[in-house]
Chimera marker file (.cmm) of the C-alpha trace (Angstrom):
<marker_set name="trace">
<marker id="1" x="89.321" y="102.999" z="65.473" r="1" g="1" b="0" radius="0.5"/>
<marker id="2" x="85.962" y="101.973" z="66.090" r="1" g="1" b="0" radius="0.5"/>
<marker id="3" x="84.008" y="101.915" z="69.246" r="1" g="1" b="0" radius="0.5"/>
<marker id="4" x="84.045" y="97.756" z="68.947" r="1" g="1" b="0" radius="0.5"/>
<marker id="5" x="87.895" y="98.010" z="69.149" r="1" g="1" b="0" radius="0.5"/>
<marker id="6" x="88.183" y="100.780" z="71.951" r="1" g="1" b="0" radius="0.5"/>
<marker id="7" x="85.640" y="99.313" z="74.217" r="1" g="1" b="0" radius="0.5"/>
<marker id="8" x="87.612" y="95.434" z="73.778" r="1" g="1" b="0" radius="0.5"/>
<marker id="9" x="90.929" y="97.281" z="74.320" r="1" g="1" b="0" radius="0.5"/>
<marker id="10" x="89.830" y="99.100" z="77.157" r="1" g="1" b="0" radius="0.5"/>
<marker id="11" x="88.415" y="95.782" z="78.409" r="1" g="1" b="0" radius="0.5"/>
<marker id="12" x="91.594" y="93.770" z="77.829" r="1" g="1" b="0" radius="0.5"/>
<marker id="13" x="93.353" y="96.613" z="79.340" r="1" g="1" b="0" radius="0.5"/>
<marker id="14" x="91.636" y="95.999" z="82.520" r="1" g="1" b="0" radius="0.5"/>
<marker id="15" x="91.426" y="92.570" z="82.900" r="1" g="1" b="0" radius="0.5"/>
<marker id="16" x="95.362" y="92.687" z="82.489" r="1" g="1" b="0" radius="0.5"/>
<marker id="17" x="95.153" y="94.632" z="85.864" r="1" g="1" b="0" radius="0.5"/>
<marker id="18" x="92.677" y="92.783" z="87.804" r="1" g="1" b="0" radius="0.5"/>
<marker id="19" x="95.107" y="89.553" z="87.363" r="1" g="1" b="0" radius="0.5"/>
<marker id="20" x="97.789" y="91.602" z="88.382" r="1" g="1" b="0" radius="0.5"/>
<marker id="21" x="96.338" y="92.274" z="91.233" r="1" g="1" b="0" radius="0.5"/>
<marker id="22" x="94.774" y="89.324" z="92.335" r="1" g="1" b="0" radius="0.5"/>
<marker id="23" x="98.405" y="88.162" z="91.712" r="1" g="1" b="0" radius="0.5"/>
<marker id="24" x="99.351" y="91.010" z="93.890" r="1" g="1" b="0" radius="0.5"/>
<marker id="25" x="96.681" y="89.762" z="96.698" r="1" g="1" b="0" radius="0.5"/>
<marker id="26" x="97.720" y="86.245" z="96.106" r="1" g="1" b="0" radius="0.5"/>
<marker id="27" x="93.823" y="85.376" z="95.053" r="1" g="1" b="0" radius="0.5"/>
<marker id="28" x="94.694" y="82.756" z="93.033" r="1" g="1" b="0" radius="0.5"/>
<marker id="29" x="90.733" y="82.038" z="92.519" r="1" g="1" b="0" radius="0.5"/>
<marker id="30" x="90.156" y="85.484" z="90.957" r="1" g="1" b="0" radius="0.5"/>
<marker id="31" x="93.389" y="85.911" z="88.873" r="1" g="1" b="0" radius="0.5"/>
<marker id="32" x="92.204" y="82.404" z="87.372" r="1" g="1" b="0" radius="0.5"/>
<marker id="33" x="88.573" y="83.343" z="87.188" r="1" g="1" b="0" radius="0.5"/>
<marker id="34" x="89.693" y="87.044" z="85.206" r="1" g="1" b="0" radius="0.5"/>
<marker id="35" x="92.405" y="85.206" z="83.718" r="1" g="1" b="0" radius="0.5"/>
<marker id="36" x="90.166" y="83.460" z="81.750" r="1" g="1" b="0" radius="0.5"/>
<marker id="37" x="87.962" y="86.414" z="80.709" r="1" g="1" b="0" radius="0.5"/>
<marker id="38" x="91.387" y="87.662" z="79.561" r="1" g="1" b="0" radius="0.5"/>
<marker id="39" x="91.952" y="84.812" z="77.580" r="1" g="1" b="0" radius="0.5"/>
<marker id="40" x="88.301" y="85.209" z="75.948" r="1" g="1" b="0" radius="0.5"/>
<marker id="41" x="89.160" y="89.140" z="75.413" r="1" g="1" b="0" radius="0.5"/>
<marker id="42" x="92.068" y="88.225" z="73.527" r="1" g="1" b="0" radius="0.5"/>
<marker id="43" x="90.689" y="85.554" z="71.145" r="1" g="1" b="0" radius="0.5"/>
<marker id="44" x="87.625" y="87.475" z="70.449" r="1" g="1" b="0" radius="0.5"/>
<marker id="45" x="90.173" y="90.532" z="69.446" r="1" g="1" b="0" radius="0.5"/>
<marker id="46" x="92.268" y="88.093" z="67.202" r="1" g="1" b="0" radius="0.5"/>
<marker id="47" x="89.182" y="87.080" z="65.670" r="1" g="1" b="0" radius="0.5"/>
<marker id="48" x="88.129" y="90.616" z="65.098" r="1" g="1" b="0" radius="0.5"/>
<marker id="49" x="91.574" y="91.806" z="63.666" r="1" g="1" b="0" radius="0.5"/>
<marker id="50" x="91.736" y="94.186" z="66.791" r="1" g="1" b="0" radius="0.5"/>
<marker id="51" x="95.371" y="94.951" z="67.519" r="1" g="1" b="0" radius="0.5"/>
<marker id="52" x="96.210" y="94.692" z="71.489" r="1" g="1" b="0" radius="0.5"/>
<marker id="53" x="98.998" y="96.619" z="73.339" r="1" g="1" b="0" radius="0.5"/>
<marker id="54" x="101.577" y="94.469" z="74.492" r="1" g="1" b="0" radius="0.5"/>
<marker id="55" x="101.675" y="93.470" z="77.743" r="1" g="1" b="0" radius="0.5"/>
<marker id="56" x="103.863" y="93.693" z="80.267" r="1" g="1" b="0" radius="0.5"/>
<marker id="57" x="107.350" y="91.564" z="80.800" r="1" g="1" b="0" radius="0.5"/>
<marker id="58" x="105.224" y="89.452" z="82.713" r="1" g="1" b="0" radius="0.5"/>
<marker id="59" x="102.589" y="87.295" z="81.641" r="1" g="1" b="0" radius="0.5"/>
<marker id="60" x="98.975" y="88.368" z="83.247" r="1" g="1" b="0" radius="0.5"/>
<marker id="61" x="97.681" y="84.989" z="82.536" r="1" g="1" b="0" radius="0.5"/>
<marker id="62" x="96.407" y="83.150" z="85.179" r="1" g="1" b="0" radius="0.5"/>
<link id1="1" id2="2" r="1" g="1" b="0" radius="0.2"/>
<link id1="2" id2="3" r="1" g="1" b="0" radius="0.2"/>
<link id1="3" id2="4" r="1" g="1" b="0" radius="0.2"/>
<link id1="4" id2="5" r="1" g="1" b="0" radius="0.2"/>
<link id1="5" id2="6" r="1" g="1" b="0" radius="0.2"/>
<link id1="6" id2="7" r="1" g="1" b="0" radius="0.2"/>
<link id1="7" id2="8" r="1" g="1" b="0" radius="0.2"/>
<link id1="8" id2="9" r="1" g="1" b="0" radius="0.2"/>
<link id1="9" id2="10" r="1" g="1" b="0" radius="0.2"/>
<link id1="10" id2="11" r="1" g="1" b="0" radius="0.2"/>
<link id1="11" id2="12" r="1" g="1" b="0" radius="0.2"/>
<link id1="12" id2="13" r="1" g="1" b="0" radius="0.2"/>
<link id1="13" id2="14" r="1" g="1" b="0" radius="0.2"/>
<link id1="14" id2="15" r="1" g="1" b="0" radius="0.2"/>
<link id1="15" id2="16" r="1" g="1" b="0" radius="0.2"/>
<link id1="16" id2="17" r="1" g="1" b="0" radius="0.2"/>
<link id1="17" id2="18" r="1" g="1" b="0" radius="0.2"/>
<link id1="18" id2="19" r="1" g="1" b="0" radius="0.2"/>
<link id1="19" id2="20" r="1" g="1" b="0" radius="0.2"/>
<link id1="20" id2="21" r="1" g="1" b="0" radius="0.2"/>
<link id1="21" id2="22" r="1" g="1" b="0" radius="0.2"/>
<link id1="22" id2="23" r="1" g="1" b="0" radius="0.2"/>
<link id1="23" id2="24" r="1" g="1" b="0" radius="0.2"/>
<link id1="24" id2="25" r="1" g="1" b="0" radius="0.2"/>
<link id1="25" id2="26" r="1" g="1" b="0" radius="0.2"/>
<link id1="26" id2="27" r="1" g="1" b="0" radius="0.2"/>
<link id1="27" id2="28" r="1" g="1" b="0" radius="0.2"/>
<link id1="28" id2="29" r="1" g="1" b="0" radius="0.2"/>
<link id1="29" id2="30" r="1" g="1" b="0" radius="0.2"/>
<link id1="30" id2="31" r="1" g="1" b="0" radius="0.2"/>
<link id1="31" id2="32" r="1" g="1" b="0" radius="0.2"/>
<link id1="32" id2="33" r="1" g="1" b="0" radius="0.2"/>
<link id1="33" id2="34" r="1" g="1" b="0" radius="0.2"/>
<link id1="34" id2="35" r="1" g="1" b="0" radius="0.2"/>
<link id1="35" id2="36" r="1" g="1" b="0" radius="0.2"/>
<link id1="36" id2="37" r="1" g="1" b="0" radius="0.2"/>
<link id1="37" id2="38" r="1" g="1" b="0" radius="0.2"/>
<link id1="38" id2="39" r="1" g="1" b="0" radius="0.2"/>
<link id1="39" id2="40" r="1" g="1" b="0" radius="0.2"/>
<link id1="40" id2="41" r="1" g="1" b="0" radius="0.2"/>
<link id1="41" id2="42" r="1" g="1" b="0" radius="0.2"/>
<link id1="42" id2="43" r="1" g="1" b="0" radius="0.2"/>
<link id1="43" id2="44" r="1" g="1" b="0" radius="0.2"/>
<link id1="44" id2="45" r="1" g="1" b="0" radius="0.2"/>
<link id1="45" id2="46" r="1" g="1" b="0" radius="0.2"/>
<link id1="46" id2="47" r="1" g="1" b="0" radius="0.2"/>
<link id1="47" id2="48" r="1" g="1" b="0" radius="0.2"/>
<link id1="48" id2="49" r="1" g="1" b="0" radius="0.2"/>
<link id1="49" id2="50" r="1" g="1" b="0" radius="0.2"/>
<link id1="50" id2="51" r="1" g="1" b="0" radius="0.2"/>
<link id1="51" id2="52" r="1" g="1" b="0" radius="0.2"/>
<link id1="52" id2="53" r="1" g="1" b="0" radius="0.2"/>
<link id1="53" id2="54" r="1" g="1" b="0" radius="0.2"/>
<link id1="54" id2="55" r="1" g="1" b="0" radius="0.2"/>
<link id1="55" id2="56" r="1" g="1" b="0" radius="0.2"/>
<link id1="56" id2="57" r="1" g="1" b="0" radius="0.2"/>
<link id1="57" id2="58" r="1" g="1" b="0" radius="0.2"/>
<link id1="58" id2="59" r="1" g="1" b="0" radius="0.2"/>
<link id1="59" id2="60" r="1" g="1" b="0" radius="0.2"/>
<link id1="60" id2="61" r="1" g="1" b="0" radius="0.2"/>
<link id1="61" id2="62" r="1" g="1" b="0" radius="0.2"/>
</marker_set>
């Protein structure tokens, strides 16, 4: 895999957390704000033919 594709996963990987827990925090500013970063992480890997882990039963989405 290259180092384009670990770093985005890695990246995706985290966002996916942060939203969970601004969730968590109920900071619904922040879990839109990283949402939306997700959202960006996530095209920019479709567009790249980057393969994401699944997420969670729940959507991380803000």
């Amino acid at each position: 895999m290259s180092e384009f594709a670990v770093n985005l996963r890695d990246r995706v990987r985290q966002a996916r957390e942060d939203v969970r827990i601004a969730r968590r925090d109920s900071d619904d500013d922040r879990a839109s704000a990283v949402g939306a970063d997700l959202a960006n992480l996530e095209r920019l890997a479709a567009e790249h033919g980057v393969d994401l882990p699944e997420q969670a039963s729940d959507d991380t989405r803000a």
